[in-house]
SELUM-206428 format. One record per residue (C-alpha): residue in one letter; x, y, z. Coordinates in nm, 2 decimals. Layout:
// residues N
<atom><r>A</r><px>X</px><py>Y</py><pz>Z</pz></atom>
...
This chain:
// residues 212
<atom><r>X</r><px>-3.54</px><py>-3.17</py><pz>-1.79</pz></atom>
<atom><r>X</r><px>-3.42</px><py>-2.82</py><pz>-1.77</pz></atom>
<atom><r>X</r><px>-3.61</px><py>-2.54</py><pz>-1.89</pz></atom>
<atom><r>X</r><px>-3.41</px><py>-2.32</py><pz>-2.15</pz></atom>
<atom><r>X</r><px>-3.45</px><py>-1.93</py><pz>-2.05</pz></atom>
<atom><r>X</r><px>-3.20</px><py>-1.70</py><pz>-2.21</pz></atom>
<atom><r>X</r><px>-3.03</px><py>-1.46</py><pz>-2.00</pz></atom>
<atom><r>X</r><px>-3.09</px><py>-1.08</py><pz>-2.00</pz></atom>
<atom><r>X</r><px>-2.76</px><py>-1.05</py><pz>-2.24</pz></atom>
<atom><r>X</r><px>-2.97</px><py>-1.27</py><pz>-2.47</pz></atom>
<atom><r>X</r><px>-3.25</px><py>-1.10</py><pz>-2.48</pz></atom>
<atom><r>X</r><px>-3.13</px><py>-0.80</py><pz>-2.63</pz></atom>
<atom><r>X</r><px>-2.90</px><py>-1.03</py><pz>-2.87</pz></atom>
<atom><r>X</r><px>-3.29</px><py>-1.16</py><pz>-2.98</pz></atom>
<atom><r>X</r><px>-3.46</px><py>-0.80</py><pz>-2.96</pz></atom>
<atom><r>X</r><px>-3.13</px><py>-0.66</py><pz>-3.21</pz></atom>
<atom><r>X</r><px>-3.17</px><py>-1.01</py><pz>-3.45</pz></atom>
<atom><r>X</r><px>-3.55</px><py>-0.91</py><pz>-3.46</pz></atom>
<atom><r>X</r><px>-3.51</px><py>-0.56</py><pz>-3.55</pz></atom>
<atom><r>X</r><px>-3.70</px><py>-0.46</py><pz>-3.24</pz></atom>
<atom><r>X</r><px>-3.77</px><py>-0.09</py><pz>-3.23</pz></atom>
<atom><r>X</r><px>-3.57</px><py>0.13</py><pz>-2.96</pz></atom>
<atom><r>X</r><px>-3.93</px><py>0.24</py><pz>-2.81</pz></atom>
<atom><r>X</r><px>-4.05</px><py>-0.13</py><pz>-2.82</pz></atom>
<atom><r>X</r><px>-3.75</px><py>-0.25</py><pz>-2.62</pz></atom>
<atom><r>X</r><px>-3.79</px><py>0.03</py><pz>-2.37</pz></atom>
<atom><r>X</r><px>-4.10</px><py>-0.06</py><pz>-2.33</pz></atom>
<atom><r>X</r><px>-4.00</px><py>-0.43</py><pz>-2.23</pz></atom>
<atom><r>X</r><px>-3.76</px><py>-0.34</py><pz>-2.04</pz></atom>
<atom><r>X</r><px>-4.02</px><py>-0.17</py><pz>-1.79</pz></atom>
<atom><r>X</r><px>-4.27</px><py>-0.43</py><pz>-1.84</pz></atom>
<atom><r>X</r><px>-3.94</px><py>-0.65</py><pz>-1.68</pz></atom>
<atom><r>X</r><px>-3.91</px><py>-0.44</py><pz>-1.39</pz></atom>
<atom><r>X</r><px>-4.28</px><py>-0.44</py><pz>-1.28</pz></atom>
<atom><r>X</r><px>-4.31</px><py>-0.79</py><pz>-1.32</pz></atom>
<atom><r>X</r><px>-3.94</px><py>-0.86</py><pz>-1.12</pz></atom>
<atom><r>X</r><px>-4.03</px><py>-0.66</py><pz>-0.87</pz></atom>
<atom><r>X</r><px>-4.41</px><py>-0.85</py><pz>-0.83</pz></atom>
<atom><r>X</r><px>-4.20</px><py>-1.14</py><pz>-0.82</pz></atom>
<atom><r>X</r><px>-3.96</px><py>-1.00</py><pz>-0.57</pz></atom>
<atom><r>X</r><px>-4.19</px><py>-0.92</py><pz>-0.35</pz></atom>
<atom><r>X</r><px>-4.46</px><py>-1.18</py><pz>-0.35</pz></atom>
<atom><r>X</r><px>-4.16</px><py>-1.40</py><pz>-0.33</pz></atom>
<atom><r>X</r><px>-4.08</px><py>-1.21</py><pz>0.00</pz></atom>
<atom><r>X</r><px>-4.42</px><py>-1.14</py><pz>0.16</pz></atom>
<atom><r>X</r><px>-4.45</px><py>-1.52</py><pz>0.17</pz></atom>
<atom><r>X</r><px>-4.77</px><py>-1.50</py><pz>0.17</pz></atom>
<atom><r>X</r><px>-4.84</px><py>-1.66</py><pz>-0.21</pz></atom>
<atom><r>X</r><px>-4.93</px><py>-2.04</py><pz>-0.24</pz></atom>
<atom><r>X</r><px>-4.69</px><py>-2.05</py><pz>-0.55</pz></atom>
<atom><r>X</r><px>-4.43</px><py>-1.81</py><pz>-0.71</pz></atom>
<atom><r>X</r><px>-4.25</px><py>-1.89</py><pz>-1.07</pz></atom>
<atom><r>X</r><px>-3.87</px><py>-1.91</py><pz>-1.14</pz></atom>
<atom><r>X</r><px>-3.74</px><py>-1.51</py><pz>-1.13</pz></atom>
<atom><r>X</r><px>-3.55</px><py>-1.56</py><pz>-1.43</pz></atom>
<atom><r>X</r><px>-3.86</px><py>-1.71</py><pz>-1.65</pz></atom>
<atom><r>X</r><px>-4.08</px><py>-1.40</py><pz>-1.54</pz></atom>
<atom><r>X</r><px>-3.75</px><py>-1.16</py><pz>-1.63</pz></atom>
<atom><r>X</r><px>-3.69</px><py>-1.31</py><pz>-1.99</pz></atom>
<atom><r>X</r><px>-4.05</px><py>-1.35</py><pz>-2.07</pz></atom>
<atom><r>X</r><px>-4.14</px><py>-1.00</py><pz>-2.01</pz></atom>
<atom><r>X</r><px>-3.81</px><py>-0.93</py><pz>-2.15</pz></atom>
<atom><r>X</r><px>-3.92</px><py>-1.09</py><pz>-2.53</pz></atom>
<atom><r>X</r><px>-4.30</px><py>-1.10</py><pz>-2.47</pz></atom>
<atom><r>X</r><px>-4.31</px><py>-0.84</py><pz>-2.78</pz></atom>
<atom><r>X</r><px>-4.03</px><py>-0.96</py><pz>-2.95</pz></atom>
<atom><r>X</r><px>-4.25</px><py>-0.99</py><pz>-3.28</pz></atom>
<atom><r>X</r><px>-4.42</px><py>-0.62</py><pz>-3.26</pz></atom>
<atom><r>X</r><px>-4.22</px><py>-0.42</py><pz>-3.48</pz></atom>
<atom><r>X</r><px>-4.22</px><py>-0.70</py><pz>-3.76</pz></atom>
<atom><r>X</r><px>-4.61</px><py>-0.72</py><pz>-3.71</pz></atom>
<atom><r>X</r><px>-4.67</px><py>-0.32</py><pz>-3.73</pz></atom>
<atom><r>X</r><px>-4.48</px><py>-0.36</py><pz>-4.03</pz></atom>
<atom><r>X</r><px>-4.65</px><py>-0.63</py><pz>-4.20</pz></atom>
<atom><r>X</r><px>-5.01</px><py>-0.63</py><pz>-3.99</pz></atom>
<atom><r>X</r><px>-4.96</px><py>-0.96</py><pz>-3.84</pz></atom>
<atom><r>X</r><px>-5.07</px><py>-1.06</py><pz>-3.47</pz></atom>
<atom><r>X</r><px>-4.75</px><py>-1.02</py><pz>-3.27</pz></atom>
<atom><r>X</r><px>-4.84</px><py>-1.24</py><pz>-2.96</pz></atom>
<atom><r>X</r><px>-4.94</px><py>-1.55</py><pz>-3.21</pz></atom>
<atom><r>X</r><px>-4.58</px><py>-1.43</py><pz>-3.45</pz></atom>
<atom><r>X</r><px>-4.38</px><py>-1.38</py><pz>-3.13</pz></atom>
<atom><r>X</r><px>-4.50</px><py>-1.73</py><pz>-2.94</pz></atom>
<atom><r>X</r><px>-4.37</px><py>-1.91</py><pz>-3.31</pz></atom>
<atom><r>X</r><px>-4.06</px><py>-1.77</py><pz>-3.34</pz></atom>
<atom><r>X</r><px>-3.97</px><py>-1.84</py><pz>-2.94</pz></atom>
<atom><r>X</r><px>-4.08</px><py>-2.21</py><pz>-3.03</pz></atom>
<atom><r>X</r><px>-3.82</px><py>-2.23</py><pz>-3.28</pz></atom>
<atom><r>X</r><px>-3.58</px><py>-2.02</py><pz>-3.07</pz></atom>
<atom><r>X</r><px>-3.66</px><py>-2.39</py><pz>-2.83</pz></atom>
<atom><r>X</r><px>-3.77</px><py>-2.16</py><pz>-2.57</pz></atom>
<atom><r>X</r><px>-4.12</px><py>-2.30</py><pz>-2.48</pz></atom>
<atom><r>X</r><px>-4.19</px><py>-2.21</py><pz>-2.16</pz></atom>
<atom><r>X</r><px>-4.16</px><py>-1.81</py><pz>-2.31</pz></atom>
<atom><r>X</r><px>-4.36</px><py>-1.88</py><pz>-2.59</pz></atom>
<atom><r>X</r><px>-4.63</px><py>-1.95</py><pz>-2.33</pz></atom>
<atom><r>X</r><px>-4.60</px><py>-1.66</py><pz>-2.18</pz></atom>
<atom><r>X</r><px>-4.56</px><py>-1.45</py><pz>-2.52</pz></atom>
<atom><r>X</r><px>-4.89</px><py>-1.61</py><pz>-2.65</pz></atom>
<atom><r>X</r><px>-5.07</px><py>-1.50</py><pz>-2.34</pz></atom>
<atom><r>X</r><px>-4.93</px><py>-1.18</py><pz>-2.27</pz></atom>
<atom><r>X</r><px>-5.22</px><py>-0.97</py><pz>-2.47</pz></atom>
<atom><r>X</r><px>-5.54</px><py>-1.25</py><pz>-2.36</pz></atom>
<atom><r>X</r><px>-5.49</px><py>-1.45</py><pz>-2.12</pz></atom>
<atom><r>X</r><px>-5.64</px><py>-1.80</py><pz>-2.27</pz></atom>
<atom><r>X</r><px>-5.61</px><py>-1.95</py><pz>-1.92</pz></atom>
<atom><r>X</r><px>-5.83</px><py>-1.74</py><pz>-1.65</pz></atom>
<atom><r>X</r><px>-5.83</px><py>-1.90</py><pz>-1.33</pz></atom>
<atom><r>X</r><px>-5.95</px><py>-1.67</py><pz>-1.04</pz></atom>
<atom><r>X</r><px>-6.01</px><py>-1.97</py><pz>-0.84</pz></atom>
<atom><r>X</r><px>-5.64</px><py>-2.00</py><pz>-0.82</pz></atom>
<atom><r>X</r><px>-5.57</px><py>-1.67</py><pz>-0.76</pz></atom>
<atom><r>X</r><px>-5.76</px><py>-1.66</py><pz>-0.51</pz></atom>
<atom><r>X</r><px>-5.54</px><py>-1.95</py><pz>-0.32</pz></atom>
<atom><r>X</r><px>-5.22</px><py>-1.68</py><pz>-0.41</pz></atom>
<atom><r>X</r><px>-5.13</px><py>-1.88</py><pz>-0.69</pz></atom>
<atom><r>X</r><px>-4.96</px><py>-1.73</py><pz>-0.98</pz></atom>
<atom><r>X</r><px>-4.71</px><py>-1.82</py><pz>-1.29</pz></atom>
<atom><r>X</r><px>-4.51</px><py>-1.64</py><pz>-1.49</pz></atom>
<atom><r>X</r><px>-4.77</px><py>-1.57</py><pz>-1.75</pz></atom>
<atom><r>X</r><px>-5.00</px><py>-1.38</py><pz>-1.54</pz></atom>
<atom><r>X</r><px>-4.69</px><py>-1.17</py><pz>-1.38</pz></atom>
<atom><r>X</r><px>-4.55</px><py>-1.05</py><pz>-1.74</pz></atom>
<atom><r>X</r><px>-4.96</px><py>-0.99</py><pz>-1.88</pz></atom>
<atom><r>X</r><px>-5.00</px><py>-0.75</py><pz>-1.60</pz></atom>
<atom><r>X</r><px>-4.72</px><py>-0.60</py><pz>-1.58</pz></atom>
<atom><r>X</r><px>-4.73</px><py>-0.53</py><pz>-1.96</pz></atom>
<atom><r>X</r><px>-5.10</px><py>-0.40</py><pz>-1.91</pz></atom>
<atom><r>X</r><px>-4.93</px><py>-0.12</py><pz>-1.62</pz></atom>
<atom><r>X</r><px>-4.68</px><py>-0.02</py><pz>-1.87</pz></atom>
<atom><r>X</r><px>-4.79</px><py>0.28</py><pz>-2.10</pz></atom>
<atom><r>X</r><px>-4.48</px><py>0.34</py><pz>-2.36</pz></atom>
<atom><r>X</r><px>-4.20</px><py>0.33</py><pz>-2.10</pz></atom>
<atom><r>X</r><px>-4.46</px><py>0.45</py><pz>-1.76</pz></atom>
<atom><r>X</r><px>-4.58</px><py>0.27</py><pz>-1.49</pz></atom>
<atom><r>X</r><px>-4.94</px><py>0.39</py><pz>-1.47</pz></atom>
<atom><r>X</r><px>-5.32</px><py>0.28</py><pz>-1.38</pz></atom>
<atom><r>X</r><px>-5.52</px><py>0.02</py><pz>-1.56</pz></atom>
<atom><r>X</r><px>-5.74</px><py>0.30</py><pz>-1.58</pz></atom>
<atom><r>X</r><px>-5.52</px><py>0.47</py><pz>-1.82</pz></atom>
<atom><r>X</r><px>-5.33</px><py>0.16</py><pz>-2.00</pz></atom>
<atom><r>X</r><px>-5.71</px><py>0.12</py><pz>-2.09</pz></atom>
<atom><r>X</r><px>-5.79</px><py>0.42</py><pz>-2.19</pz></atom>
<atom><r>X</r><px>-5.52</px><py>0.43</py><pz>-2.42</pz></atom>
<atom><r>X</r><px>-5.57</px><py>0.08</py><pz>-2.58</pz></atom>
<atom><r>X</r><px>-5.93</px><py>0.13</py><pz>-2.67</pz></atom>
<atom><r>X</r><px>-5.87</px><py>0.48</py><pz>-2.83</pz></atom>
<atom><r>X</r><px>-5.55</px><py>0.31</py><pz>-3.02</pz></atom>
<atom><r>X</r><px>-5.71</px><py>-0.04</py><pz>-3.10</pz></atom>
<atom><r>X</r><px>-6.09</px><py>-0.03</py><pz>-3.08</pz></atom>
<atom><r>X</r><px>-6.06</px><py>0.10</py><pz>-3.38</pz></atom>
<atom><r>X</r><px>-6.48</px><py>0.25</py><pz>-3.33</pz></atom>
<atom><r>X</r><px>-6.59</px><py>-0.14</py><pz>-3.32</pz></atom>
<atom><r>X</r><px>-6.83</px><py>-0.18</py><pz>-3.04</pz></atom>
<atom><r>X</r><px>-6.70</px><py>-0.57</py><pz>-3.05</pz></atom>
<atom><r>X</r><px>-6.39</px><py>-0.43</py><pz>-3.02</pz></atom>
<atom><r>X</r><px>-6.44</px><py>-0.21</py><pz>-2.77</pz></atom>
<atom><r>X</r><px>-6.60</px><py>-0.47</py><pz>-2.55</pz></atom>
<atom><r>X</r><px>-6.34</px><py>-0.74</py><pz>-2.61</pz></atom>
<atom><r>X</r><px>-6.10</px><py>-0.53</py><pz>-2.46</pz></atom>
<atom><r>X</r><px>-6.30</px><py>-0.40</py><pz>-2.17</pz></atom>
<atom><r>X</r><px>-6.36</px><py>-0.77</py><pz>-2.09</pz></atom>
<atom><r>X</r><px>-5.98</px><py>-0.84</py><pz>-2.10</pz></atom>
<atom><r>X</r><px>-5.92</px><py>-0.54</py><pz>-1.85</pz></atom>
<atom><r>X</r><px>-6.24</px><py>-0.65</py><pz>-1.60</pz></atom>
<atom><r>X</r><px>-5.99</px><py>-1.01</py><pz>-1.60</pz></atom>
<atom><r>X</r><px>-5.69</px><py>-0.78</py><pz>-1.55</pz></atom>
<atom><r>X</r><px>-5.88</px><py>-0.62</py><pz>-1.27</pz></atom>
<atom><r>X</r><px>-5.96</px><py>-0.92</py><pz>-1.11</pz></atom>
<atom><r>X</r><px>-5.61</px><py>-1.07</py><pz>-1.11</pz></atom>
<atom><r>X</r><px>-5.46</px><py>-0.74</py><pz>-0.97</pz></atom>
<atom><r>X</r><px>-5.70</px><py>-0.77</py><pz>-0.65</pz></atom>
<atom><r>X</r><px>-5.56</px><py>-1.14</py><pz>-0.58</pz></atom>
<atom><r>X</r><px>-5.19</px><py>-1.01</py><pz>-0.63</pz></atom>
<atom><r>X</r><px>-5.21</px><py>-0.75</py><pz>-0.41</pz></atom>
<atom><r>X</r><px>-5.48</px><py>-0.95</py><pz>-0.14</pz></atom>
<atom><r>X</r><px>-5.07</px><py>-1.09</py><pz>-0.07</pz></atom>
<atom><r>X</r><px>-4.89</px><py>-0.76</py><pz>-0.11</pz></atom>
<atom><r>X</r><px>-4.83</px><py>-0.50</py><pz>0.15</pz></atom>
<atom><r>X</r><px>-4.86</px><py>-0.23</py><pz>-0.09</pz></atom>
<atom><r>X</r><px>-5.13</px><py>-0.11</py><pz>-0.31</pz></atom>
<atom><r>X</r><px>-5.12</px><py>-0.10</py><pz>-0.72</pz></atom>
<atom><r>X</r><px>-5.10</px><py>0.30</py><pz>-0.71</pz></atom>
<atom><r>X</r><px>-4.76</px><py>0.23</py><pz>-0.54</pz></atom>
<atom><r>X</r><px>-4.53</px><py>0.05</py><pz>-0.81</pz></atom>
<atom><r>X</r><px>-4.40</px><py>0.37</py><pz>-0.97</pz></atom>
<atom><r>X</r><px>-4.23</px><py>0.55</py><pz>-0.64</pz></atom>
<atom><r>X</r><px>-4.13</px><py>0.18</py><pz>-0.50</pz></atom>
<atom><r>X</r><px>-3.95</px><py>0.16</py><pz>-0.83</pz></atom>
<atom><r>X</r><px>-3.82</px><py>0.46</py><pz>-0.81</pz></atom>
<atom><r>X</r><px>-3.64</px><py>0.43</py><pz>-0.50</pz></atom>
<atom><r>X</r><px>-3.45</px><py>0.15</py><pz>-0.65</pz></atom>
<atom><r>X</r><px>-3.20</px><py>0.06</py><pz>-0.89</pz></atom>
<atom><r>X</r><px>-3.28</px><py>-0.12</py><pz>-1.17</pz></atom>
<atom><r>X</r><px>-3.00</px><py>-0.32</py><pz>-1.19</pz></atom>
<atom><r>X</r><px>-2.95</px><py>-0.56</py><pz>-1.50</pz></atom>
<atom><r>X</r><px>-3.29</px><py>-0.43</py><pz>-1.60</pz></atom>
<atom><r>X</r><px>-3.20</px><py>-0.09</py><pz>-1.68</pz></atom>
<atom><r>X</r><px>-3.23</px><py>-0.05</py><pz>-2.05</pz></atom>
<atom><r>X</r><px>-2.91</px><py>0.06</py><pz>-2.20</pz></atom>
<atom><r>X</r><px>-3.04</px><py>0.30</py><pz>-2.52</pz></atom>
<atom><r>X</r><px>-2.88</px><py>0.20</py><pz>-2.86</pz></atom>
<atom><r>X</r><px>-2.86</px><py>0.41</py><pz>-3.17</pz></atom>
<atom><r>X</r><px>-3.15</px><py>0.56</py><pz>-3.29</pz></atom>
<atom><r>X</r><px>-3.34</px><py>0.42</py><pz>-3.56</pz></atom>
<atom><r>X</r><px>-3.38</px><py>0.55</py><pz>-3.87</pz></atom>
<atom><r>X</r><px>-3.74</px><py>0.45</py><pz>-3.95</pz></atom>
<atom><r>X</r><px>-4.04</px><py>0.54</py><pz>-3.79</pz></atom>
<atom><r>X</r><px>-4.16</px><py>0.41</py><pz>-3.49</pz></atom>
<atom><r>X</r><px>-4.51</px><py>0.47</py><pz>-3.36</pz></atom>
<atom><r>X</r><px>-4.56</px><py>0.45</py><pz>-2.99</pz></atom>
<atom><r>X</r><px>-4.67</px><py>0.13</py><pz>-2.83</pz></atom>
């Protein structure tokens, strides 16, 4: 049986039906890149034991927060929202990877470690190198996330530090296959076009928007 995954066109169809926030989708759209070009290039290192379908990893990152602005609206969790209404959209395999794109619910090192990775793990790092529209550290994606989410809750607090330490650990099997290090994604992608990834900027929005 084929897997539906909707096209790059679609997605921003789904981001406009969604009432996806300009900031929000540029976001995505950079979270697509880094996790294309992972692909790309684990894909051509031939060095991992298992790469996922390119277009799966594109639309995925593409939608994985295709519920955020509805849930900063209405306080609702966007993965759990977002992984619901790609379900009904009959786009499973996304909803997968829009559940786990925050916490991963399946941490395998073990299998990292034999260079295998899906399309989940691609688009839940790549979203955790992606600060507003920037490549940067996990150092500083972290940073950020406990002084916008911790909300001064030790549990908090150490809920996400455990979801980086994972993050951490799955970046040093990716790039064990890689002939680049994780400081180098921002110039690599700088010397290249973006192609069907480059976000084309709509009409501003008339409500607020508060950064990602």
């Amino acid at each position: 049986m084929n897997k539906i995954i909707p096209d790059v066109a679609r997605c921003l169809e789904l981001m406009e039906t969604f009432s996806m926030w300009e900031n929000i989708r540029c976001h995505s759209f950079m979270v697509a890149r880094v996790a294309e070009f992972l692909h790309r290039q684990l894909d051509n290192a031939g060095r991992a034991g298992a790469v996922p379908q390119r277009e799966l990893v594109i639309a995925g990152a593409l939608l994985h927060d295709i519920a955020k602005s509805k849930c900063l609206d209405e306080g609702c969790r966007h993965a759990d929202v977002g992984a619901v209404l790609c379900e009904e959209l009959g786009y499973m395999d996304i909803a997968e990877i829009v559940a786990n794109h925050v916490i991963l619910s399946d941490f395998e090192p073990n299998r990292y470690q034999r260079g295998e990775f899906n399309a989940v793990e691609l688009v839940f790092y790549a979203d955790k190198r992606v600060k507003h529209d920037q490549v940067v550290s996990l150092d500083e994606r972290l940073d950020y996330i406990l002084e916008k989410y911790a909300n001064n809750s030790q549990r908090n607090e150490a809920l996400i530090i455990k979801n980086f330490a994972a993050c951490r650990t799955l970046e040093k099997h990716l790039f064990a296959r890689l002939d680049f290090s994780p400081a180098d994604i921002p110039n690599l992608l700088a010397e290249e076009s973006a192609g069907t990834l480059q976000y084309p900027p709509l009409e501003p929005v008339a409500s607020a928007q508060p950064s990602l």
